[in-house]
Phi, psi and omega in degrees: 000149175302106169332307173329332185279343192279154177248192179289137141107320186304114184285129168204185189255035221344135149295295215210147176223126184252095188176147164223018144326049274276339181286295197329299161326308152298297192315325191274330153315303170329308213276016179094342201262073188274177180273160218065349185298150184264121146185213203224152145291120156254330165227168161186138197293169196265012209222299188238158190288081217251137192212127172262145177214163181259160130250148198258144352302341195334322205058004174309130175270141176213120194267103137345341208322163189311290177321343188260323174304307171280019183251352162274107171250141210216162194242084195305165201219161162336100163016283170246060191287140161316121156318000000 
């Protein structure tokens, strides 16, 4: 499913990073986000697809924007899905 699809609060798994773009690719390597990393929305904005998010266990925070949010495709998971 599309990061876009997830709302506040939500857990999930990155799956799939869909770009072949190589900064797109590099930024989301920065921010920790390969497939399997694990973490929650902590907000997302409500007009565009802007999403801050934690990852997990790290707690590292991190900001979204559209193009990097739509490069993710992620898989949800339980509230207190286990690391």
């Amino acid at each position: 499913m599309p990061l876009t699809h997830l709302q506040t609060g939500a857990h999930a798994r990155v799956a799939q990073v869909c770009d072949h773009d190589p900064d797109i690719l590099r930024r989301l390597a920065d921010l920790g986000l390969r497939p399997g990393q694990r973490f929650r929305v902590l907000e997302r904005d409500p007009y565009e697809p802007v999403f801050r998010i934690q990852l997990d266990p790290q707690g590292r925070e991190g900001l979204l924007g559209p193009r990097l949010a739509a490069a993710l495709r992620v898989e949800p998971l339980p509230e207190e899905a286990p690391a």
